[in-house]
C-alpha positions in Angstrom: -17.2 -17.6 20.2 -16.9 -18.6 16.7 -13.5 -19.9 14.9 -11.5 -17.9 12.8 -10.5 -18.9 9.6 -6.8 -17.1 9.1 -4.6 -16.5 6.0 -1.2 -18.2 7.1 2.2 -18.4 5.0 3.7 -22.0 6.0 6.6 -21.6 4.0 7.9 -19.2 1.4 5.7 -19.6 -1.4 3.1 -21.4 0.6 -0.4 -20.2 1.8 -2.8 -22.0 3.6 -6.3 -21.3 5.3 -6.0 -22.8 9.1 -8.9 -22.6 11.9 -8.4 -20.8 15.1 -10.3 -20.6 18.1 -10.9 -17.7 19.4 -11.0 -16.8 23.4 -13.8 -15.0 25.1 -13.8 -11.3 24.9 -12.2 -9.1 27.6 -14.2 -6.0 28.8 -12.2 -3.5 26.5 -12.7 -5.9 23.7 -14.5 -6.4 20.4 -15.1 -9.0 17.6 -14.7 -8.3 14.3 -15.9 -10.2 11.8 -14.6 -9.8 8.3 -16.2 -8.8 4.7 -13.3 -8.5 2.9 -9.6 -7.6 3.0 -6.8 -6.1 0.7 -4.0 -8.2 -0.4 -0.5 -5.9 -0.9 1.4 -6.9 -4.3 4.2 -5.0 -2.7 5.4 -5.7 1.0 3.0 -9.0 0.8 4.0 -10.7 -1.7 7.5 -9.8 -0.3 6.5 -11.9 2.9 4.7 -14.5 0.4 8.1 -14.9 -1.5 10.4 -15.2 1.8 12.1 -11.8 0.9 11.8 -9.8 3.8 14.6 -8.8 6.0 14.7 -11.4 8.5 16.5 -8.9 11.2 13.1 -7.0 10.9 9.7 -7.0 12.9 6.9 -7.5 10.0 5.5 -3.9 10.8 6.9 -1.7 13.7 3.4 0.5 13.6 0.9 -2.1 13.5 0.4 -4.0 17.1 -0.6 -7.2 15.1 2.6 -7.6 13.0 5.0 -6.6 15.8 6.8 -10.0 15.4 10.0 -11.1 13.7 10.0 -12.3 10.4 9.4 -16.2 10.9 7.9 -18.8 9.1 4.8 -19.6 9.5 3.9 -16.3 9.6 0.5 -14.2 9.2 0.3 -10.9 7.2 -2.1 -8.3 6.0 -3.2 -4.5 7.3 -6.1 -4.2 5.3 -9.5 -6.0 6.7 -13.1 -4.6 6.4 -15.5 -6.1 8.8 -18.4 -5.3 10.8 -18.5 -5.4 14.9 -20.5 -8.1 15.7 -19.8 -8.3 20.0 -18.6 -6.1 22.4 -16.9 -6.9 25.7 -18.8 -5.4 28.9 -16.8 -2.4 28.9 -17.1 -1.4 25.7 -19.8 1.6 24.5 -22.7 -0.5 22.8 -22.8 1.8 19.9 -19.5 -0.4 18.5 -21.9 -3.0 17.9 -23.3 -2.9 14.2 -20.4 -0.5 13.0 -18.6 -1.4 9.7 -14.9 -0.8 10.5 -10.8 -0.9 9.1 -8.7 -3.1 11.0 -5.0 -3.2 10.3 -5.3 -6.7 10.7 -4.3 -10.2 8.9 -6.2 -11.9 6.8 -8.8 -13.7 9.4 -12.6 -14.2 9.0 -13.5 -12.8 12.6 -11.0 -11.4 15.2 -10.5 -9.6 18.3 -9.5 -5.8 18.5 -9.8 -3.2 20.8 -12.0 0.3 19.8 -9.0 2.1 19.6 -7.1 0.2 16.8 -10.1 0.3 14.5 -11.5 2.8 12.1 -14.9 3.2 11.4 -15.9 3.6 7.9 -17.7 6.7 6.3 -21.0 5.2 5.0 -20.5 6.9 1.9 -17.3 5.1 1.6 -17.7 1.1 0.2 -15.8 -1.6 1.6 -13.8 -2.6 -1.7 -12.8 0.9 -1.2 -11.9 1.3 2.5 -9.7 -2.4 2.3 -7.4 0.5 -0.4 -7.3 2.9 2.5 -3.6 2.1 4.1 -2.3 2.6 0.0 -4.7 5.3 0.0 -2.4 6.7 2.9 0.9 5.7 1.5 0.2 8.0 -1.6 -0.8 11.1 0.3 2.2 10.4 2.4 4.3 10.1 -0.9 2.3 13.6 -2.1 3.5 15.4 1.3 7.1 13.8 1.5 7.6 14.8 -2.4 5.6 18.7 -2.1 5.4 18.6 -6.1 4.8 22.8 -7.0 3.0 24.0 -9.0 4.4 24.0 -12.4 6.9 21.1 -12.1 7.3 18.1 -14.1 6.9 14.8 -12.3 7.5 11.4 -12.9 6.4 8.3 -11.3 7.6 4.9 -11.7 5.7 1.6 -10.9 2.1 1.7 -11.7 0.5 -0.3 -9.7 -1.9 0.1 -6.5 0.2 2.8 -4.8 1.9 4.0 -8.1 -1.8 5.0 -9.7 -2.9 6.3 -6.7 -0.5 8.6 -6.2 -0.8 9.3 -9.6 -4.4 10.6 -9.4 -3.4 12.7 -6.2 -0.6 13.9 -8.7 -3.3 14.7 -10.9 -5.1 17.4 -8.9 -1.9 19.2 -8.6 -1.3 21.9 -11.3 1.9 20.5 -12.4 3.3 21.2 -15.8 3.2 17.3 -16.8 2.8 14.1 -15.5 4.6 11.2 -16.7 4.1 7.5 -15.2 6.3 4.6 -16.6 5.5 0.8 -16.1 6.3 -2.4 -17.9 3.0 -3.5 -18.3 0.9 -2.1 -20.8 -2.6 -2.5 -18.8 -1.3 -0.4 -16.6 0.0 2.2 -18.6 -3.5 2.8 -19.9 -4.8 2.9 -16.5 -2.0 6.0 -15.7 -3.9 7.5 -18.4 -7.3 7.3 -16.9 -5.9 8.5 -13.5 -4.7 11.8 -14.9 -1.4 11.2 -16.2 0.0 13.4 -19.0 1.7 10.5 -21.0 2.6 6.8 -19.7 5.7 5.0 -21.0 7.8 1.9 -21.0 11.0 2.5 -18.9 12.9 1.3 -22.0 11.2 4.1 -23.7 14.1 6.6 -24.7 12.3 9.6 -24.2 13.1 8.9 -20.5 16.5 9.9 -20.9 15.4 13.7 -22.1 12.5 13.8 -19.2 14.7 16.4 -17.2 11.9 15.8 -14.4 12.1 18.0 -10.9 10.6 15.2 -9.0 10.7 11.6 -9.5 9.0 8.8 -7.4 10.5 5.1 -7.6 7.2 3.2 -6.8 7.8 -0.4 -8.7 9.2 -2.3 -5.9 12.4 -2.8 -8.5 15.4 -1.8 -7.2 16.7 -1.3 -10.7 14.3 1.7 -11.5 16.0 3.6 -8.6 18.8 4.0 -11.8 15.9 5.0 -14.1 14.4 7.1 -12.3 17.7 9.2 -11.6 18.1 9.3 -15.3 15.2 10.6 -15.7 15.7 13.6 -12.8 17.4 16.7 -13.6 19.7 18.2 -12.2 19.5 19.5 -7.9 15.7 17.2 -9.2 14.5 15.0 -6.2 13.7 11.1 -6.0 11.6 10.0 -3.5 12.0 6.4 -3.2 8.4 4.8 -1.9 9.7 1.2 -2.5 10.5 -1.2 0.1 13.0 -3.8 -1.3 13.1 -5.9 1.1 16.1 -8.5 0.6 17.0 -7.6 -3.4 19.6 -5.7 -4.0 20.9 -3.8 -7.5 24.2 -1.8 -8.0 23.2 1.7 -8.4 25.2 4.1 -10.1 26.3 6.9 -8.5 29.7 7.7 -10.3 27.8 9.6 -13.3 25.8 12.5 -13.3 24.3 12.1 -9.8 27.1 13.6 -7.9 27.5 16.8 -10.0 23.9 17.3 -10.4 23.5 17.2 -6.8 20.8 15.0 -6.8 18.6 14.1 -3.8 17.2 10.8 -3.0 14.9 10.2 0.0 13.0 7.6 1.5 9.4 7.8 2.3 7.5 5.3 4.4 3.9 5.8 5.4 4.5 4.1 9.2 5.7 7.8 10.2 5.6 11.3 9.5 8.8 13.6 8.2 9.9 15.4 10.9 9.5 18.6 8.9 5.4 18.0 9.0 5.2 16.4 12.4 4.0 19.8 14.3 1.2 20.2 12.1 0.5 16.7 10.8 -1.0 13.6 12.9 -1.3 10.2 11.8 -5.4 11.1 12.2 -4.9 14.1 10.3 -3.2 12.5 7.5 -6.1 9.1 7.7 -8.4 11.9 7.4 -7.1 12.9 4.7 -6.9 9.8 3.2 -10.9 8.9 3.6 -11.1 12.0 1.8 -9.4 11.0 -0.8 -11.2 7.9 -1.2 -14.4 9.4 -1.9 -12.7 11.5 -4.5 -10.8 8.8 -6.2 -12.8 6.3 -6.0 -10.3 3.4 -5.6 -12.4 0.7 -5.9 -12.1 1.0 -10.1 -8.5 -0.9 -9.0 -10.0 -4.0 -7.8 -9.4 -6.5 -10.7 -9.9 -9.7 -8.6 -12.2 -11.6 -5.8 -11.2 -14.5 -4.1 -13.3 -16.3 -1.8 -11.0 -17.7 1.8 -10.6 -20.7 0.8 -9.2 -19.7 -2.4 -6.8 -17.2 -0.7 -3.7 -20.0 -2.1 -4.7 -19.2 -5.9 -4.7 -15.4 -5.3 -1.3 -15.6 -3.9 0.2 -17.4 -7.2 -1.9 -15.1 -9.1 0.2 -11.8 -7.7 3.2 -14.0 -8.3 3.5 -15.4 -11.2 1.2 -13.2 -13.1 1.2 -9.7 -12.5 0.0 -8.4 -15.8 -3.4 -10.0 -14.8 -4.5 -8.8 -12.0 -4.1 -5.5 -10.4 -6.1 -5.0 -6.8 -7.1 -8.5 -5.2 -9.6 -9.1 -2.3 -10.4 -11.4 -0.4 -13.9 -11.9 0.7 -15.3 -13.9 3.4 
């Protein structure tokens, strides 16, 4: 069996590459080995940063990140790869496939059929590593039901935020507005469909009057915004996961006599409301669906070799306004 070469935070705000041996394959077994794999600017580099609840498992819907939050720690749901051996009891068709693993960072690793998707050969691999945001924003489409005619507001353009944006985009709302910090990324709101893309300082935000609004920066302070920007009985769908960071939020305004609603929307299940007709196949379905439509691949800004996984990491951190979708590549 080959080593694995695995993405591994020692510390907060310290990556390294370490090499793993890997054990022979049971019957019901696979091995993967990698092409390339998505890096999260949102829950990631919340894990990267040492701010994620430590009271929490790191995922409770992937198998492979079922584990406290504990340094050192390994992270990533995103990997690409192709089968390269099946155990004995596995169908010998596996072998050859190009598959999605929601799996760490790791060169080659072990997975069994059932926790892998296969990837549409009309779909790329820079493209099916965006799948599991891919997912998030048609979960944030079907947890928000934007009608026809609304007006709609997103905050927090980046990898989920545009994405939803463009599925936004194919709705036949009455406008779209998208609001981000970073100018780059306003422009790309643009090219994704939006009707007009603004700095939250902008104070045209204040006269919005939106029906639905969706708090996608990963900023607990645009939770405020984004209220501000909802009219009254509007909606807010809050798609951020803030891990530790906290901001006041203010509730004794407008918000109680508008009879606004906030709600939380998290891709790991499905609203109880959909659950009878919806699956989580259904909804990746979906998703692969939209990935040939979309085209998400335009968001990759960035390629890192392995060994270089470290520099990608400060990238994200330190700056944002430069990079938009990183991959790694193996």
């Amino acid at each position: 069996m080959p080593a694995a070469h695995c993405v591994e935070f020692s510390a907060a705000l310290h990556v390294r590459v370490v090499r793993d041996a890997l054990p022979q394959l049971a019957a019901g077994e696979v091995l993967v080995q990698s092409e390339c794999s998505a890096i999260s600017a949102g829950t990631e580099l919340l894990a990267y940063r040492g701010q994620l609840p430590p009271d929490m498992a790191l995922d409770d819907s992937i198998a492979a990140l079922q584990r406290p939050v504990r340094y050192p720690l390994r992270y990533g749901y995103a990997a690409v790869g192709t089968v390269v051996a099946c155990g004995s009891a596995v169908a010998r068709d596996w072998e050859g496939r190009r598959v999605l693993a929601f799996h760490p960072h790791a060169s080659h690793f072990i997975a069994q059929p059932q926790d892998l998707l296969p990837v549409p050969e009309s779909i790329s691999s820079a493209a099916a590593a965006l799948l599991p945001n891919m997912e998030t924003a048609v979960n944030l489409l079907h947890d928000g039901q934007p009608l026809l005619g609304e007006r709609v507001a997103v905050f927090g353009q980046g990898v989920v935020g545009l994405l939803t944006t463009a599925l936004l985009a194919l709705v036949p709302l009455a406008s779209l507005t998208t609001f981000d910090v970073l100018p780059e990324r306003r422009a790309q709101a643009l090219l994704f469909g939006a009707t007009r893309s603004l700095d939250p300082q902008d104070a045209q935000l204040q006269h919005l009057d939106a029906d639905l609004a969706y708090e996608l920066s990963g900023n607990p302070a645009a939770l405020d915004a984004a209220l501000q920007a909802t009219g009254a009985f509007g909606r807010v769908v809050v798609g951020s996961w803030y891990g530790q960071k906290t901001a006041p939020l203010n509730l004794g305004g407008r918000f109680h006599r508008a009879r606004q609603t906030i709600s939380s929307s998290q891709v790991s299940s499905i609203s109880a409301q959909l659950s009878a007709r919806w699956s989580k196949a259904r909804r990746l379905q979906e998703a692969w669906r939209m990935c040939a439509l979309v085209q998400p691949e335009r968001l990759v800004t960035h390629r890192f070799a392995l060994e270089d996984a470290p520099a990608a990491y400060r990238l994200l951190d330190k700056e944002p306004g430069a990079a938009l979708q990183v991959l790694l590549t193996y």
